[in-house]
C-alpha positions in Angstrom: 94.6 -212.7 -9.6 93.0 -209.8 -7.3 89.9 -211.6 -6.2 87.6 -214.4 -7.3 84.2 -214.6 -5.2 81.4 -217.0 -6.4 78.0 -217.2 -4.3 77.7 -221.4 -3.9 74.3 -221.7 -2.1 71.6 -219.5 -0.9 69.3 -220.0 1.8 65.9 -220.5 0.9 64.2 -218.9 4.3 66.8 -215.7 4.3 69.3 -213.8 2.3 71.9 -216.1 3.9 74.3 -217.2 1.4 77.4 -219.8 1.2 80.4 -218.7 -0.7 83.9 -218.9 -1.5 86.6 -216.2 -1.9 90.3 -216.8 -3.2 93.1 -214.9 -3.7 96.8 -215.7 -4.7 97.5 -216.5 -0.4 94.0 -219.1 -1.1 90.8 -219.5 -0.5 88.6 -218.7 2.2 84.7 -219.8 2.6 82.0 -217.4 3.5 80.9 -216.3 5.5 83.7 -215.6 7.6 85.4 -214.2 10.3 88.5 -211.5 10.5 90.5 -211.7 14.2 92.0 -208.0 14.1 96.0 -208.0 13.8 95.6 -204.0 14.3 100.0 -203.5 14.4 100.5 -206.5 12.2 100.2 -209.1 15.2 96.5 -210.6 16.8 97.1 -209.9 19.9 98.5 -213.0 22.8 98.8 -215.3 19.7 100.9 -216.4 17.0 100.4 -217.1 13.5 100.5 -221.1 14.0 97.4 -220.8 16.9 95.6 -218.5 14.4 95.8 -221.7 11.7 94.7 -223.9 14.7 91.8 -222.1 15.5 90.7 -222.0 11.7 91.5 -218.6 11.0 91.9 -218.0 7.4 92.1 -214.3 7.0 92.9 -211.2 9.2 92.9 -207.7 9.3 95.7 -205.5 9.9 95.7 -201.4 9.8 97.0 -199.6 7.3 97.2 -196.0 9.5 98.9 -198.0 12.6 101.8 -199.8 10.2 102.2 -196.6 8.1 103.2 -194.6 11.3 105.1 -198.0 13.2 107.3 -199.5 11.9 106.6 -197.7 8.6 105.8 -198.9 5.0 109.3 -199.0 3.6 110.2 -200.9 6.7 107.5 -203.5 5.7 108.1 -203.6 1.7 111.9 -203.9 2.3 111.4 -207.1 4.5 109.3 -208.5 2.2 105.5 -207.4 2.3 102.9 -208.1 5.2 102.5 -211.4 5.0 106.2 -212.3 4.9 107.0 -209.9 8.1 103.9 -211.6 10.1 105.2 -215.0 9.3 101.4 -215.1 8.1 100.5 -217.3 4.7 96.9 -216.8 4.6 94.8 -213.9 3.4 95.0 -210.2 4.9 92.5 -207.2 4.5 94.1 -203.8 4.9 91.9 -201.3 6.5 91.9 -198.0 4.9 92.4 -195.8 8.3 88.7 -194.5 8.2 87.9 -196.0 11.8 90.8 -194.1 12.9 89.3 -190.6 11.3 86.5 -191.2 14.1 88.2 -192.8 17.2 91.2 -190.1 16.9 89.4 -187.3 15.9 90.8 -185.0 18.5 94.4 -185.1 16.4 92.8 -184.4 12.2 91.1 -182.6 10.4 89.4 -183.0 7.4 89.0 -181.7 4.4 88.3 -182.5 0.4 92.4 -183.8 -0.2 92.0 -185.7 2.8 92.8 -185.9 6.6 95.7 -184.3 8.2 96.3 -185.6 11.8 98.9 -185.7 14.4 100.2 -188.7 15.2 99.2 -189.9 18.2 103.2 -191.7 19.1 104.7 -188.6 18.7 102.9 -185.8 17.9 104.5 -185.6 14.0 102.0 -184.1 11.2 100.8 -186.4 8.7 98.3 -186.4 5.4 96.4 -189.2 4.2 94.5 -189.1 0.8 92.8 -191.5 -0.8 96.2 -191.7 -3.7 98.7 -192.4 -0.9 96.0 -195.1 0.8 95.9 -197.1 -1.9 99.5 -196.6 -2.0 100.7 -197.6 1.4 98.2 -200.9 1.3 100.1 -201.5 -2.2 103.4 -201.5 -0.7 102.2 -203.6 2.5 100.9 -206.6 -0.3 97.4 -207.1 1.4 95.3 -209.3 -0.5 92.0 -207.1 0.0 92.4 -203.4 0.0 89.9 -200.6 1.7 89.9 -197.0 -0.1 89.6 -194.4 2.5 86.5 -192.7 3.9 85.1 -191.3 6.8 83.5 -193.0 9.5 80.5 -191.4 10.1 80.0 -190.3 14.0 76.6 -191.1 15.9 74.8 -188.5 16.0 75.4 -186.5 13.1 72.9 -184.4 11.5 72.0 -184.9 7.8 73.7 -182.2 6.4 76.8 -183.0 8.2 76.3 -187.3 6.8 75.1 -186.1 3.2 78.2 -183.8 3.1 80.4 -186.6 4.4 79.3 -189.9 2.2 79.4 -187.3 -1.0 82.8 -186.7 0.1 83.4 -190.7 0.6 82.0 -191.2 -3.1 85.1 -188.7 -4.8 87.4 -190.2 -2.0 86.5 -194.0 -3.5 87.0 -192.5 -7.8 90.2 -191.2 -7.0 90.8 -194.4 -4.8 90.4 -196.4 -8.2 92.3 -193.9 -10.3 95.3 -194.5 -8.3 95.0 -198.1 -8.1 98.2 -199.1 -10.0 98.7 -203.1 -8.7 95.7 -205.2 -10.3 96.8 -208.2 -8.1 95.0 -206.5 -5.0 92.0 -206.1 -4.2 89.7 -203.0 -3.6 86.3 -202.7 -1.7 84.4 -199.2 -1.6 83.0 -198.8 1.6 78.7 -197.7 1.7 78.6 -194.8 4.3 75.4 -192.3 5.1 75.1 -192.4 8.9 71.6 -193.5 9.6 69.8 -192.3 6.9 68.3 -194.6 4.4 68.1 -192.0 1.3 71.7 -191.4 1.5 72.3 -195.3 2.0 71.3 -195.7 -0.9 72.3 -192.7 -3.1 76.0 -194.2 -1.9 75.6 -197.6 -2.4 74.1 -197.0 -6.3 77.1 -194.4 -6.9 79.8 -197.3 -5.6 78.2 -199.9 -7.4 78.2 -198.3 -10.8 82.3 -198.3 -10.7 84.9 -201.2 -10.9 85.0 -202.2 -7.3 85.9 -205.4 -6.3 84.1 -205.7 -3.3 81.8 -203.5 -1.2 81.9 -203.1 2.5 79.2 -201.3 4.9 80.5 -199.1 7.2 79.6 -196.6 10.1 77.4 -199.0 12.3 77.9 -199.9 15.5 79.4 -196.4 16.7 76.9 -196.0 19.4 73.3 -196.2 17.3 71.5 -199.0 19.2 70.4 -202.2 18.1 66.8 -201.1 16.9 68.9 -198.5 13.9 71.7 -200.8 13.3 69.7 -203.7 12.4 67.4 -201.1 9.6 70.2 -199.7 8.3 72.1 -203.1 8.0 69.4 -204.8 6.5 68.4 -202.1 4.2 71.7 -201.7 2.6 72.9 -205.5 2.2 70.4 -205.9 -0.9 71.4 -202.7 -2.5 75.2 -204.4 -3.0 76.1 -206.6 -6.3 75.1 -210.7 -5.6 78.3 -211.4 -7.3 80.7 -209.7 -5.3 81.6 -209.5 -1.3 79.7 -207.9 1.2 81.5 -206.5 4.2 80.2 -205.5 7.2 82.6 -203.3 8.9 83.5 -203.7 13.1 80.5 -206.0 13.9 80.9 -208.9 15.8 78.7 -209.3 18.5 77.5 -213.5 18.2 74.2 -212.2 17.5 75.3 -209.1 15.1 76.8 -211.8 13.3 74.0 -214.1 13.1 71.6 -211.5 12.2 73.6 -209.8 9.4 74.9 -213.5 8.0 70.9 -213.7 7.4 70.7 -210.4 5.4 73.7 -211.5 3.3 77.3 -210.3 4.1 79.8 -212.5 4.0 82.9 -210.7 5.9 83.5 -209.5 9.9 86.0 -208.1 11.6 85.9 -206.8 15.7 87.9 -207.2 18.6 85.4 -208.1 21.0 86.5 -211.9 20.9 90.2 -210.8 21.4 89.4 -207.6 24.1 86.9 -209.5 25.6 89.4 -213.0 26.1 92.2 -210.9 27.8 89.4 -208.7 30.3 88.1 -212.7 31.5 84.9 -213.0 29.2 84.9 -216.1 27.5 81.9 -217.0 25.0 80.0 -220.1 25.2 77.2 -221.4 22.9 75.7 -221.9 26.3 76.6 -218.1 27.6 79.5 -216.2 28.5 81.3 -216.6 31.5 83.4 -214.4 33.5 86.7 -216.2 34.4 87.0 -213.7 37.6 84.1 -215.0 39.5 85.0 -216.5 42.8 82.7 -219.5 41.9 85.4 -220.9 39.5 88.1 -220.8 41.9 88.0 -224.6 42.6 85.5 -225.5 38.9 87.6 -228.6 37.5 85.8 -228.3 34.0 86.5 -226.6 31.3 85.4 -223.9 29.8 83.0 -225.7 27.6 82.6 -229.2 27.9 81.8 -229.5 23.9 84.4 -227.1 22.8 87.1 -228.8 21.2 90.1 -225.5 21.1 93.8 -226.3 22.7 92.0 -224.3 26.5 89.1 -226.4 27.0 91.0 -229.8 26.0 93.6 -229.0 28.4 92.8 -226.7 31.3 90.1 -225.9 34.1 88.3 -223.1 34.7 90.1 -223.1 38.1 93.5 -222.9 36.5 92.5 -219.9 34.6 91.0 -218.1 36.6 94.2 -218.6 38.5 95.9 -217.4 35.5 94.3 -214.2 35.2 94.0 -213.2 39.1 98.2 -214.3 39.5 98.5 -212.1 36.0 99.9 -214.4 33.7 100.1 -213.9 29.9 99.2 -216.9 29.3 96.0 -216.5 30.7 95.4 -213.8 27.8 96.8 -217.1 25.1 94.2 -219.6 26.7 91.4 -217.0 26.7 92.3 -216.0 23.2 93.1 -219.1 21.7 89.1 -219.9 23.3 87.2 -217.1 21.7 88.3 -217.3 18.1 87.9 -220.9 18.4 84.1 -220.2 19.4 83.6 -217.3 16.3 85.3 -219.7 13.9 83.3 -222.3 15.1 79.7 -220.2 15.0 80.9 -219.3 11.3 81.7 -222.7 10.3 78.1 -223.6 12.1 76.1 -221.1 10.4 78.1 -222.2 7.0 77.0 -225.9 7.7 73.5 -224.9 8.0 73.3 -222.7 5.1 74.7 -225.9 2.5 72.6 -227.9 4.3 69.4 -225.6 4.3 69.1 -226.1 7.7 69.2 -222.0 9.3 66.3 -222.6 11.2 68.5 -224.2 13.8 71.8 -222.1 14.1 73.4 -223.3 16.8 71.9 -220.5 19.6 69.5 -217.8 19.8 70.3 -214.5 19.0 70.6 -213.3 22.2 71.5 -216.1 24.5 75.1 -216.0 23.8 75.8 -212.5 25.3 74.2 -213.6 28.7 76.4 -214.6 31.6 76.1 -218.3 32.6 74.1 -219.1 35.4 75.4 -220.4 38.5 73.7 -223.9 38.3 75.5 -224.8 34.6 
């Protein structure tokens, strides 16, 4: 079984929409919420938290695990989930990201991209066969083919060239597909242009995919272009199949696109945020580095119910982070993905129970710092 995905309630007042997706490592219910285990690991926490904190499925990189500890290294201990201890779902990334945030070591061209590693220097190809390939031998549940990550700016000609590219890059990803078990989403690129939005998304849709992410947002467009082109292309993907909305995962991002109808997230802002001292609150984030906690005996949030806020003060961690212990990074962690897991299962709640109007916080009060007098 590759993937099953069936739509179980809409919303009546958006495209919101309540679902369930299940593979052969079970079933997860949409929408949901990816922690990013980039190396194979979600950084500061094990396998076990992750279940404890509701995680269900995860992320991992296929162009980090092909270069350390390597593929065969993986498949001969077993496959992914097996060498992360992890039984749950795992979506393989395809290495696009990493054709933007490393583009000082590849090039591209119509094979594919040729890079230098960046551990030590040693020359490389990827190609959309030996993409599929690698996340084959890793034993991911979902599968991404590869693509280019669109930079911001980019001129037209420069994005039209690029998501044409992405297009032949996705056929010859599902030509080379050989293990009908996994999964494989084409990824909707075209920058910020509408018109080649869309020529994408009805080119990917026309072909066998089993899934369809969004990609290329949130690489430094703004809020005012990543909310058009996010809303304009979530209706242009199949009802029947998951929508993916690549890297987002501001509270609010989240809020707003569950309300346009994806279904999947991924970003390391709850995990890069937790080990810098921002913790997230439904009442606002808090920085744990603030003298004014230094003698605080509550928690971090009084109505959070994670393993951190049943247990410690904000005193003792902001002790933690100031005296440099790891374990401040756990605590933190451990807090954050309880929160996103929680705002999913929230927003989930409200869509069965056709209640959206009042998600549990407004769009943007989540990403501003606490006041002194809560």
């Amino acid at each position: 079984m590759a993937l099953e995905f069936e739509v179980l309630k809409k919303d009546a007042g958006s495209a919101a929409r309540l679902g369930r997706l299940t593979t052969a490592h079970g079933v997860v219910e949409t929408p949901a919420f990816m922690p990013v285990g980039t190396q194979g690991a979600v950084k500061a926490v094990s396998p076990r938290e992750l279940k404890e904190v509701g995680c269900g499925i995860l992320l991992s990189n296929t162009y980090h695990l092909y270069l350390r500890p390597g593929v065969d290294v993986i498949q001969e201990l077993g496959g992914l989930h097996r060498f992360m201890a992890w039984d749950g779902l795992i979506l393989t990334d395809s290495g696009g990201y990493q054709v933007l945030s490393l583009g000082a070591f590849r090039q591209i061209d119509e094979e594919g991209v040729r890079f230098q590693s960046h551990l030590d220097g040693s020359a490389h190809l990827l190609t959309p066969e030996t993409v599929v390939q690698i996340q084959q031998a890793l034993g991911s549940d979902l599968s991404m083919v590869l693509d280019e990550c669109i930079p911001f700016p980019a001129s037209r000609d420069y994005a039209r060239a690029s998501t044409e590219r992405t297009v032949r890059w996705a056929e010859r990803s599902l030509k080379a597909r050989a293990d009908k078990e996994q999964a494989l989403l084409a990824i909707v690129q075209g920058g910020v242009y509408k018109d080649l939005r869309e020529r994408c998304a009805a080119e990917l849709v026309g072909l066998p995919f089993d899934g369809f992410a969004v990609g290329g947002l949130g690489v430094g467009e703004g809020e005012a272009q990543f909310g058009q082109i996010a809303g304009f292309t979530a209706p242009l993907l199949p009802d029947d199949r998951p929508r993916y909305l690549m890297g987002v995962g501001r509270p609010e991002d989240l809020i707003f696109a569950v309300r346009q109808g994806y279904d999947l997230f991924d970003c390391v802002i709850p995990t890069r945020n937790a080990r810098n001292g921002t913790l997230f609150t439904f009442h606002g984030k808090i920085n744990i580095k603030r003298a004014e906690y230094s003698r605080d005996p509550r928690p971090v949030d009084e109505t959070c119910g994670c393993y951190c806020c049943r247990n410690f003060s904000r005193a003792y961690l902001r002790h933690l982070y100031h005296a440099g212990e790891i374990l401040a990074a756990t605590l933190h962690t451990l807090h954050n993905l309880f929160f996103y897991h929680r705002l999913m299962e929230e927003m989930r709640r409200a869509i069965n129970e056709g209640k959206t109007e009042t998600w549990p916080l407004a769009p943007k009060s989540v990403m501003e710092e606490e006041t002194e007098q809560e």
